[in-house]
N, CA, C and O of each residue as an XYZ file, in Angstrom:
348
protein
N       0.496     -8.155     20.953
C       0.671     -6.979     20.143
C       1.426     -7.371     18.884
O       2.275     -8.251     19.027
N       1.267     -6.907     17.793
C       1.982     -6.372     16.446
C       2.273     -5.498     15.857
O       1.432     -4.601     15.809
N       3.467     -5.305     15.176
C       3.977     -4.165     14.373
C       2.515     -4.214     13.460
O       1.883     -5.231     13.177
N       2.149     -2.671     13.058
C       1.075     -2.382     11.922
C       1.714     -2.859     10.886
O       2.926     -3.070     10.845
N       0.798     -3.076      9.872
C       1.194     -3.558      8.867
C       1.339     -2.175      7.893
O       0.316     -1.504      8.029
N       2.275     -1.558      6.973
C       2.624     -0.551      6.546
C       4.185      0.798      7.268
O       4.613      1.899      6.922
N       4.485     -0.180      8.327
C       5.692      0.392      9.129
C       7.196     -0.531      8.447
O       7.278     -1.697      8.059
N       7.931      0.234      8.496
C       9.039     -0.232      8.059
C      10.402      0.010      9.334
O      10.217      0.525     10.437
N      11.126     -0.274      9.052
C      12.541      0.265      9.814
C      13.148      0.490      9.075
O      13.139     -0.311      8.140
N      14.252      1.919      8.948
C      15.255      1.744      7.680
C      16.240      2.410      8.692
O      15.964      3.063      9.699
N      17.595      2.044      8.114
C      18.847      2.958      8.734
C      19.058      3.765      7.119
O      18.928      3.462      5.933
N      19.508      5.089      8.029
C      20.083      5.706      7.344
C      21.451      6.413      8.200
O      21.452      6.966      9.300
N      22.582      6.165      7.252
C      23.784      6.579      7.842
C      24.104      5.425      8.771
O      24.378      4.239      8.591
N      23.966      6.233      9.864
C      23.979      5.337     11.602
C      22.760      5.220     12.026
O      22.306      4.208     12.561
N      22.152      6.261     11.810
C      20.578      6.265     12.668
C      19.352      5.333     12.111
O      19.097      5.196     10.914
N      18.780      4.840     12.971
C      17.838      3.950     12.613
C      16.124      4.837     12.842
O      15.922      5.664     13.731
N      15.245      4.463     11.972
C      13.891      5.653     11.528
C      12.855      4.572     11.680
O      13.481      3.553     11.388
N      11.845      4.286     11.920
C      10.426      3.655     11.307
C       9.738      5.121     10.804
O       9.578      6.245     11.279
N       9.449      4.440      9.612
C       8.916      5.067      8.067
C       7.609      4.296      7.953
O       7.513      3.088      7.736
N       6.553      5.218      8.141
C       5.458      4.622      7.198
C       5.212      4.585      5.650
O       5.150      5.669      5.068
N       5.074      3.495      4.982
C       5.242      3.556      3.311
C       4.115      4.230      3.359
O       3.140      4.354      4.100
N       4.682      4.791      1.964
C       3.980      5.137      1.184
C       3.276      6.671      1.623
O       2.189      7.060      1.197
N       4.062      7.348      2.464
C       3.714      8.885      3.268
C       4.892      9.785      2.855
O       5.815      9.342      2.171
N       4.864     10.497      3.095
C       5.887     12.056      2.908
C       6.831     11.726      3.877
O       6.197     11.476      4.902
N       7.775     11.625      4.031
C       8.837     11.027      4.740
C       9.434     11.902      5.966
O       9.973     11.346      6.923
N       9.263     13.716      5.846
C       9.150     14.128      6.298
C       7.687     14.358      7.781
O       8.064     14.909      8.816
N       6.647     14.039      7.715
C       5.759     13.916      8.145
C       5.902     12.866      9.024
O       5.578     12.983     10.205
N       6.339     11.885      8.578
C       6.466     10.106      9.327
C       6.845      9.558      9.342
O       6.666      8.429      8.886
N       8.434     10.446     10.434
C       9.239      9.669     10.599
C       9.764      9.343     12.211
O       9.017      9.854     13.046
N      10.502      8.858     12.573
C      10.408      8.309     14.278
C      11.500      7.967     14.269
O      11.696      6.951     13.602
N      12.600      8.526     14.890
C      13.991      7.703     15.470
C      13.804      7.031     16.627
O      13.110      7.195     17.630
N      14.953      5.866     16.074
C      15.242      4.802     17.051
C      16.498      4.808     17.740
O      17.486      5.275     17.173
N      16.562      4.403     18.743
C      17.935      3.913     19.500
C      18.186      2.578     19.068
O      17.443      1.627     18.828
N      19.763      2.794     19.020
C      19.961      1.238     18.094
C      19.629     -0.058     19.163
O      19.804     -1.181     18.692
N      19.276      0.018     20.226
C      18.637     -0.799     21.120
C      17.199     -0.973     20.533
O      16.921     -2.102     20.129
N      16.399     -0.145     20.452
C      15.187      0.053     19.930
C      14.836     -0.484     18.461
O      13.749     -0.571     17.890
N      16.132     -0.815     18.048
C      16.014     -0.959     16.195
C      16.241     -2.541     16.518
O      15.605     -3.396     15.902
N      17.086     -2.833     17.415
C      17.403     -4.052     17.884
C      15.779     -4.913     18.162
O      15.377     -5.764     17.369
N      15.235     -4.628     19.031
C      13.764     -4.956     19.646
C      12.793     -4.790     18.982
O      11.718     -5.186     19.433
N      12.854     -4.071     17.528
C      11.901     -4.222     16.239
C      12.120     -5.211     15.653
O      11.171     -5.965     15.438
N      13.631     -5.611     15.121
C      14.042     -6.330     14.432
C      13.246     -7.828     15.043
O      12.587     -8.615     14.363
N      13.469     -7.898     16.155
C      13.158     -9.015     17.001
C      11.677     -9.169     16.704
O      11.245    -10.185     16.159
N      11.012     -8.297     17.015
C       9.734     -8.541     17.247
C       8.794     -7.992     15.841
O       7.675     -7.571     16.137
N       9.034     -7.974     14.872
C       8.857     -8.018     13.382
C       8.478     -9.355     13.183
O       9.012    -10.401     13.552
N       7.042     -9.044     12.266
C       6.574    -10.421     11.849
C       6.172    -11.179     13.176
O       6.108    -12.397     13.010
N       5.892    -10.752     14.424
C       5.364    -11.582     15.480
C       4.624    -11.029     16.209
O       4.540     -9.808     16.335
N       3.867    -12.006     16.894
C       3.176    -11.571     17.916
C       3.558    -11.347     19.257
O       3.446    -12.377     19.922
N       3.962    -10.390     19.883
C       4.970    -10.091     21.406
C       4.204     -9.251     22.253
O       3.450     -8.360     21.864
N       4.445     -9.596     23.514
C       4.060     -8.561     24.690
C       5.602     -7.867     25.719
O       6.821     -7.889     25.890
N       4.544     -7.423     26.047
C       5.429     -6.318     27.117
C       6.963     -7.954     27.668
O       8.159     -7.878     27.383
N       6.553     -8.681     28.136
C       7.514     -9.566     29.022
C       8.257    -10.153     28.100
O       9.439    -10.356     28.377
N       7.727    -10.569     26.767
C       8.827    -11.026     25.781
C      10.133    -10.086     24.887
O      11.129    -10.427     24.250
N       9.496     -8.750     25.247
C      10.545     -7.254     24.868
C      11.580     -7.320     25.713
O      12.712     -7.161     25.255
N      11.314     -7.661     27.629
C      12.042     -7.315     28.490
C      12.931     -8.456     28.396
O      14.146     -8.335     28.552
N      12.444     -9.400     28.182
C      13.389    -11.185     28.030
C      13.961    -10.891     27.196
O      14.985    -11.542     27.407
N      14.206    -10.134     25.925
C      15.153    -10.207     24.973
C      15.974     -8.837     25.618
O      17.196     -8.734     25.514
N      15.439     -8.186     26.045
C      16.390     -6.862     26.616
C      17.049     -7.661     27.537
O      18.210     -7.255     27.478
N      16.976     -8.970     28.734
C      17.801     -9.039     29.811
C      18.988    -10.428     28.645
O      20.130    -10.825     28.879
N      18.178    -10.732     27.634
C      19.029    -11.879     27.100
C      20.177    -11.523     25.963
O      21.283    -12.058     25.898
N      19.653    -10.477     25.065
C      20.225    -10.121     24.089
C      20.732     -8.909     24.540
O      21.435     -8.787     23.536
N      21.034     -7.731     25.287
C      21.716     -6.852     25.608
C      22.270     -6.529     26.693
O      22.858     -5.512     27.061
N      21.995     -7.609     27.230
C      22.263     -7.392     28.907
C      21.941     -6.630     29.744
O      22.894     -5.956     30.135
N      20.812     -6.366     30.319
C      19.597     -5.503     30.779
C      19.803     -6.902     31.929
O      20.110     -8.087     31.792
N      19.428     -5.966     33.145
C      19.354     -6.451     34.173
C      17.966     -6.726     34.370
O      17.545     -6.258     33.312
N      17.005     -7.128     34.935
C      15.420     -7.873     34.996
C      14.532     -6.552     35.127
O      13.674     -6.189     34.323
N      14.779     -6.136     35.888
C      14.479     -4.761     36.541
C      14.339     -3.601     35.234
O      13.299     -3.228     34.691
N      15.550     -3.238     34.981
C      16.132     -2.177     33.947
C      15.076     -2.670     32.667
O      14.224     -2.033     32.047
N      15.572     -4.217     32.562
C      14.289     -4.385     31.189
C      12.815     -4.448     30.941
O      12.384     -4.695     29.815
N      11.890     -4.191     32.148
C      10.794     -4.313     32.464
C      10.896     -2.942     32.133
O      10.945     -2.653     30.938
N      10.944     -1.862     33.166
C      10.575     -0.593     32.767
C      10.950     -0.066     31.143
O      10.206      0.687     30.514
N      12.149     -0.573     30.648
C      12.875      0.152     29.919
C      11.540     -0.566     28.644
O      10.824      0.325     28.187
N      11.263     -1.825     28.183
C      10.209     -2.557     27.571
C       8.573     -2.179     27.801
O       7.803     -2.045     26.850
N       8.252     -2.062     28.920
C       7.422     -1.265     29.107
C       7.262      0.132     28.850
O       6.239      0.203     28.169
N       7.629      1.052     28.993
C       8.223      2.556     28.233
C       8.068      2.286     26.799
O       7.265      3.061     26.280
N       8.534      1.513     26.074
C       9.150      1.758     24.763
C       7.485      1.068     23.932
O       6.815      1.539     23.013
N       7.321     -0.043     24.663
C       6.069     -0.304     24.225
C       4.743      0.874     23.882
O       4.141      1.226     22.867
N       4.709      1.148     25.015
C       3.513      2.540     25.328
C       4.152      3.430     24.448
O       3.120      3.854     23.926
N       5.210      4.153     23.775
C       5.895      4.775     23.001
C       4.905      4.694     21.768
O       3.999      5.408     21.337
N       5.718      3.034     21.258
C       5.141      2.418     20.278
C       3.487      2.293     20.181
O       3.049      1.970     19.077
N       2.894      2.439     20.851
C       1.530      2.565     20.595
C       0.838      3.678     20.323
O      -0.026      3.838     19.461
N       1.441      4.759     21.433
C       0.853      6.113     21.135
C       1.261      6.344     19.939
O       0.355      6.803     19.243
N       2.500      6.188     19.264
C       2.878      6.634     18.361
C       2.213      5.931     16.973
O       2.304      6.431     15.851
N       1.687      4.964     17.217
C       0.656      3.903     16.183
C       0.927      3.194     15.500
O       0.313      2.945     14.463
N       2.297      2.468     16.028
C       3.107      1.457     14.728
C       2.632      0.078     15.858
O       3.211     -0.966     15.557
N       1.895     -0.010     16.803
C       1.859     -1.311     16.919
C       0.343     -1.644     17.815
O      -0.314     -1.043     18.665
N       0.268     -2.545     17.309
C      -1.757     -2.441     17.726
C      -1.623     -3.768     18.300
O      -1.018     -4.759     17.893
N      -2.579     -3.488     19.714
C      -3.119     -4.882     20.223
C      -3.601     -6.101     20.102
O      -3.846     -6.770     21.105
């Protein structure tokens, strides 16, 4: 899988958004959990699946094996329905 090409991440304030350029900002916008802004950052500019989300959730935040499978899995399917990241 990959981030679409035309998705961004921006913080504003504290809160972290993926923004599609170049749209009404109101229309298309998506909050993140700063865990979630964390696991974009990561996986920006690459090619990643479901098991390489959960490996950085049990390595980089301390997610237990378990906790990061579902929690990576979830967020993935998120990310797709929602259309910022294509197969």
């Amino acid at each position: 899988m990959r981030i679409r090409e035309g998705y961004s991440l921006s913080l504003v304030g504290n809160d972290y958004f993926v923004l599609e350029e170049g749209m009404d900002v109101s229309d298309n916008i998506y909050p993140l959990s700063d865990i979630a802004a964390r696991v974009w950052e990561y996986v920006m500019e690459r090619d990643f699946r479901v098991s390489s989300v959960a490996k950085f959730l049990t390595n980089e935040c301390d997610y237990d094996i378990l906790t990061a499978q579902v929690n990576a899995d979830e967020m993935v399917k998120e990310w797709l329905e929602a259309g910022f990241i294509e197969e």
